[in-house]
N, C-alpha and C positions, 0 to 999 in steps of 0.2 A: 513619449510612448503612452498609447491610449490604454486604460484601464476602466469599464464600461460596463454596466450592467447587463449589455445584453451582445456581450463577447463570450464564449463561451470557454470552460479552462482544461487544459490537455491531463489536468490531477482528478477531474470528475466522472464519479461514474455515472454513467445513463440513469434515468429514474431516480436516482440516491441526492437527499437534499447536500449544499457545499459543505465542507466542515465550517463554514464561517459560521454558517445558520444552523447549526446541529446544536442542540440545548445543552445534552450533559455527555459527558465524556464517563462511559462505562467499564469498571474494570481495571483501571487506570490510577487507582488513588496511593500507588506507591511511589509514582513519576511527579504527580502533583504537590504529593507531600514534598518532596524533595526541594523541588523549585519553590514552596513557601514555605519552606526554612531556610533556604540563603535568601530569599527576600528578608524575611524578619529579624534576620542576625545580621544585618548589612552587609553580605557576601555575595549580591548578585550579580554575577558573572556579564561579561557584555556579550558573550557567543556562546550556543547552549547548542549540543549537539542533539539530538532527538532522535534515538534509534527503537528498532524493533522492526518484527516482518512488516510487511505490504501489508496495508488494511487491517490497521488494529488500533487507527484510532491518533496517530503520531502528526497530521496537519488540524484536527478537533481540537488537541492541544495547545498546538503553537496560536490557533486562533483566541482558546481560553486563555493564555498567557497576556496575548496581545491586548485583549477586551481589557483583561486585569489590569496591565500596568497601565494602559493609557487612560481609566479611568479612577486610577488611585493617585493621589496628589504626591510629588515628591517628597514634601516637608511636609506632615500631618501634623499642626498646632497640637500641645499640649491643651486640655480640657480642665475645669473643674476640678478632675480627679486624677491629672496628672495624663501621660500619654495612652492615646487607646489600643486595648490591647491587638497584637498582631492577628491578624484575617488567618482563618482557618480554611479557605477555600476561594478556588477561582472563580466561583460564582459573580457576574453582575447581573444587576436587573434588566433585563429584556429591554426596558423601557427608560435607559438610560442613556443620554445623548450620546455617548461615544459607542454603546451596540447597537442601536438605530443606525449610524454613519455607517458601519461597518458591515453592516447586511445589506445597506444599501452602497455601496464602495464608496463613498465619499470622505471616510473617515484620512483627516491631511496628517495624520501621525503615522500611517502604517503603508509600507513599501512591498508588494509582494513582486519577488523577483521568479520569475517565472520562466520556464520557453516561449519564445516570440516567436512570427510567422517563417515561413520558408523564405528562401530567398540569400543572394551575396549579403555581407555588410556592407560596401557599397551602396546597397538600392534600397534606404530604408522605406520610400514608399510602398514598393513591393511586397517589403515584410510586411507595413501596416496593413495592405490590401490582404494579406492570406490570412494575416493575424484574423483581423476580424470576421473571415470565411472560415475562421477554426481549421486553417492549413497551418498547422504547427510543428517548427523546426526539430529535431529528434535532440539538439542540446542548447544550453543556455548557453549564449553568445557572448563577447564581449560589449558589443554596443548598451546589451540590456546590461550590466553589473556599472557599465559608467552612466547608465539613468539612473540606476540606484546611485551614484555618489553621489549623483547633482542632487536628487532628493532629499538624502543628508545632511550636504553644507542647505541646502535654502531655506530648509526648516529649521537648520540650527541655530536662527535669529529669533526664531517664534519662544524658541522654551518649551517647557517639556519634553518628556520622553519623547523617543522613536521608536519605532520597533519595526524591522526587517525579516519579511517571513520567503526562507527560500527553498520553493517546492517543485523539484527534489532539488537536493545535492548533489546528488549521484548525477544528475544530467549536464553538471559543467562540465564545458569542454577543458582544455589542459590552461589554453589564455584566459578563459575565464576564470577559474579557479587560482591563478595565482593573482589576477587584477582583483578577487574577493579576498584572496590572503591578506594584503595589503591594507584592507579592509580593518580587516582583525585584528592585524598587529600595532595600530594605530587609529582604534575606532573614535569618532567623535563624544560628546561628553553625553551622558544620559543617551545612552543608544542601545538595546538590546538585538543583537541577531539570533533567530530561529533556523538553523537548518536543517528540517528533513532529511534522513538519510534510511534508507533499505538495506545498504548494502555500505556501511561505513569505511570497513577495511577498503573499498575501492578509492576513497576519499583522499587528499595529499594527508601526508603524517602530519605536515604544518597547521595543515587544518585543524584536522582531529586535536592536536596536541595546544591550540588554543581555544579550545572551546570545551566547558565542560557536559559531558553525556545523561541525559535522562534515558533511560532504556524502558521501553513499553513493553508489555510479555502478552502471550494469547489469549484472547480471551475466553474465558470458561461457558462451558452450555449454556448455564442461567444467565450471565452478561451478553450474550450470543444473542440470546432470545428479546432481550429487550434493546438489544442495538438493531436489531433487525424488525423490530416492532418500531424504533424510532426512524428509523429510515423508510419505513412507508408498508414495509413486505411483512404480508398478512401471515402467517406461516405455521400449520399447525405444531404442536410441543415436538412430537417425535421425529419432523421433518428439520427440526429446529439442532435435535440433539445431532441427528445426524451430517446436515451442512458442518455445523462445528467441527464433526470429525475431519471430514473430509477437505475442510479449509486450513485445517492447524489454528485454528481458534482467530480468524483473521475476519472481519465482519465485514470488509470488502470482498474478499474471494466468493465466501459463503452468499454474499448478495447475487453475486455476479451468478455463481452458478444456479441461485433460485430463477435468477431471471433468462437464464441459458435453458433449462429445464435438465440440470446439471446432475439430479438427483435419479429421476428416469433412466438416463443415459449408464449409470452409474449403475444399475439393477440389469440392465441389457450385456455389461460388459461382462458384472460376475456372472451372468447365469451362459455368456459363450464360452469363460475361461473354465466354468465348472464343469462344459463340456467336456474335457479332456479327461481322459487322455487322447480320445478318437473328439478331432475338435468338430463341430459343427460347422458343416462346410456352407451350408445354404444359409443359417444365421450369418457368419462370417461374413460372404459373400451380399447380404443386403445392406449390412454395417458399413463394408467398403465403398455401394454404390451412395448410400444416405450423406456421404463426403464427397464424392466426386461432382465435376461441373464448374462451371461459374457464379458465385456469392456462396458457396458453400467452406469458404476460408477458416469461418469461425464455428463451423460444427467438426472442419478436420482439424482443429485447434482445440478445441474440448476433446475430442476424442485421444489425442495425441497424450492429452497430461492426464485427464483421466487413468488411462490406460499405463500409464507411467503409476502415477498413483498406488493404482489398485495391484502389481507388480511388487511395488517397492512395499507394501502392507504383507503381501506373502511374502517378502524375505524375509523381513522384520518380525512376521510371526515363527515362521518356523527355527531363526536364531533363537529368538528368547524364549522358545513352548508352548507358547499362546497365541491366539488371533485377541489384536486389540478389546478393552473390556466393553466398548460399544460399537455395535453393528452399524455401517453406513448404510446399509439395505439390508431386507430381512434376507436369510439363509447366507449369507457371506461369511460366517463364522464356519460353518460347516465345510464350505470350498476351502477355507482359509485351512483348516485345519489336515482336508482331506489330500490338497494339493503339495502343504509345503508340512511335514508333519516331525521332520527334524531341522537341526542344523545343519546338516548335509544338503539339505535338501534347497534350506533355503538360502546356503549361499548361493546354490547352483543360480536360484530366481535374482540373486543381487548380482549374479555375473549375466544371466537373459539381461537384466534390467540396461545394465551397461550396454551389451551388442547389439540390441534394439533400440536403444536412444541414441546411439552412434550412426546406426544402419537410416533410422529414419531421420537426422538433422540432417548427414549427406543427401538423402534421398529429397528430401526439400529444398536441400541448396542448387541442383541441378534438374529441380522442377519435373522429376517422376509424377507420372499420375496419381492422382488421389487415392487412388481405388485400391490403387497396387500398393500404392505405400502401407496403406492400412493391411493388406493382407499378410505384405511381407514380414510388417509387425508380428501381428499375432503366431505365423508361423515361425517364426525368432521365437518369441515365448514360448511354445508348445514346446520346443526340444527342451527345454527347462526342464519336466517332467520322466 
């Protein structure tokens, strides 16, 4: 199985540099601490489980881990002054042979087990042919978890660490995941495994329950703002507070929607739901056409969870009495206020919220038109009111 600098990987977002290559890991220094205290108290784990939402930073890690161990010696001689004390941080120098190898993929201690191309397992040239066209399978296969073993035992003549980074978890299929069980219940000697996971509980018990969990949490405005300055996106402050909101503090979402123009879209939706109660039919109605057609998938896709979103903020306001403490667009507090203004009220929008994500995933699964979908949405939410 080829792993290639200029393969492209099914865990990357467009524009946004890899976690390999991403410098510091923001926000995060609870997950960190953790894993360098059982490094330093000789309690490191061979399988570490790696939780928290989408895009908050949970593969940055596993790569900071990996830099770390394969570039810290197993046995570090006592000194002069006796042994030196324990590392306070994942930090290596940029410009040390094993981060060099690893931005440039060549680094022979580190396994990323991946999804591989479409295709039977039968035809593995087939796979390799789509692999490398970035045609990538929707789960991790069995073939690719027994190239991870073979990489194990071959290297396990070299010495040193390994380290196996596998992104996601959530994407093995059911044989896969029990040929990685197998993995873990009998891993080779100085062998660390990283597994990514989003969504853990979906994960085998066996798994989960041989690996111990680092959990990553959202990150906050001010980390928002310099993760999103590290990853390339120019973004002024208040645009910055607001993505946060709107992302659940997730610095892959919040990119995604900068580069979506997530934020715009987002100011269109409150100012038609603010319409109501008499909704605006002709707004409505251009909103619906802006989604219809052919390559239009990924604006009826933003609009879809958008609009979910912004739904699920008016329950939640009017449960608890408040519209959240920061605006995702300016005058949204106001709708927020004016639309859902008790608990009554805003169950009613957590009940819209449900018959409208119900109404519109049938409505996609049997390929309704765009237009309509979006329509039939919003008039779903308007009886809300």
């Amino acid at each position: 199985m080829t792993d290639t600098a200029d393969i492209p990987d099914p865990t990357q977002l467009d524009g946004a540099p890899h976690p390999r290559e991403t410098a510091r890991l923001l926000g995060q220094g609870q997950a960190e601490a953790g894993f360098l205290d059982a490094f330093a108290t000789g309690r490191l784990h061979h399988g570490w489980l790696l939780t928290g939402p989408r895009g908050v930073g949970k593969a940055t890690l596993a790569w900071r881990i990996a830099r770390f161990l394969l570039a810290t010696p197993l046995e570090q001689e006592d000194g002069l002054f006796g042994a030196p004390p324990p590392p306070n941080s994942l930090d290596i120098d940029p410009d040390h042979p094993v981060a060099r190898r690893i931005r440039a993929r060549s680094e022979p201690g580190v396994f990323l087990l991946r999804r591989f191309g479409k295709g039977p397992d039968s035809n593995p040239d087939l796979r390799l042919q789509n692999f490398q066209k970035g045609d990538f399978s929707s789960e991790i296969r069995v073939p690719e978890v027994r190239e991870m073993a073979r990489f194990l035992h071959r290297s396990a003549a070299d010495g040193g660490r390994r380290v196996v980074i596998v992104d996601d978890a959530d994407a093995l299929n059911t044989n896969a995941a029990n040929a990685l069980l197998k993995l873990l219940e009998e891993p080779p000697a100085d062998t660390v495994m990283l597994l990514i996971s989003h969504q853990p509980a979906g994960l085998l018990p066996t798994i989960r329950s041989r690996c111990r969990t680092l959990r990553l949490a959202s990150l906050s405005a001010e980390d928002m703002a310099a993760a999103l300055e590290q990853a390339g996106a120019q973004i002024p402050v208040e645009e910055t507070t607001a993505l946060s909101a709107l992302s659940g503090g997730s610095v892959g979402s919040a990119f995604q929607l900068h580069e979506a123009g997530g934020l715009a879209l987002y100011a269109d939706l409150v100012s038609l739901l603010g319409s109501l109660p008499r909704l605006d039919r002709p707004r409505l109605l251009a909103l619906a056409e802006s989604c219809a057609g052919r390559g239009k998938e990924a604006r009826l896709d933003l609009v879809l969870s958008l609009t979910d979103l912004l739904a699920a903020r008016l329950a939640r306001s009017g449960v608890i009495g408040a519209p959240p403490e920061h605006e995702a667009v300016r005058g949204e507090s106001e709708v927020l206020r004016r639309l859902a203004p008790d608990p009554a009220t805003g169950r009613r929008w957590a009940e819209a919220v449900q018959v409208a994500g119900d109404r519109a995933r049938h409505a996609r699964a049997v390929n309704v038109d765009s237009a309509a979908l979006v329509t039939d949405l919003f008039l779903t939410l308007s009886r809300a009111v």
